[in-house]
Residue, then its C-alpha position, 0 to 999 in steps of 0.5 A: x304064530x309064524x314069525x313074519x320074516x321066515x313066513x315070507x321066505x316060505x312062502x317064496x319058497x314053496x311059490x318056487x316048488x310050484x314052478x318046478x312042479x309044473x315044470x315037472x308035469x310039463x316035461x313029463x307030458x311032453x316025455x322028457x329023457x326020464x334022468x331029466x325027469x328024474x332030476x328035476x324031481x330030486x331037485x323039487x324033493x331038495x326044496x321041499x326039505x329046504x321049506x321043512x327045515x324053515x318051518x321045523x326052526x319056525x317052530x322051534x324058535x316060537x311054539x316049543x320055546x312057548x311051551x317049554x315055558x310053561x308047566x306040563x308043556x313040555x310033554x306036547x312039545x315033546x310029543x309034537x316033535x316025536x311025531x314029526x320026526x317020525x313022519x321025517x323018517x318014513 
């Protein structure tokens, strides 16, 4: 269950990355100077990694510390962070 607080604050945050996506998708279409293109991707890609560490700590604060708590599930913990990490990393 996402804790309500951080569950508003990611959802204003991704309403905002779909405003500079379509930002984005404007520019392009009307062939913006590509490092205006550029920045406003670098820009979407910020906030993209802001949204993950607020649903990375989301999980970290209510699923794992659950799962921790009781016996064999620390494995999936484990196991879940392990696959998120790596993904992170590609």
């Amino acid at each position: 269950m996402l804790d309500q607080k951080l569950k508003t604050r990611a959802i204003h945050r991704a309403k905002i990355i779909r405003g500079q996506l379509d930002g984005l998708v404007k520019a392009i279409e009307s062939e913006e100077y590509c490092p205006i293109l550029l920045e406003q991707s670098l820009a979407i890609q910020r906030s993209l990694k802001s949204l993950d560490r607020f649903l990375l700590e989301n999980h970290l604060r209510s699923h794992v510390k659950q799962q921790m708590q009781k016996a064999g599930g620390d494995e999936k913990a484990i196991k879940e962070l392990i696959r998120v990490y790596t993904l992170s990393n590609k």
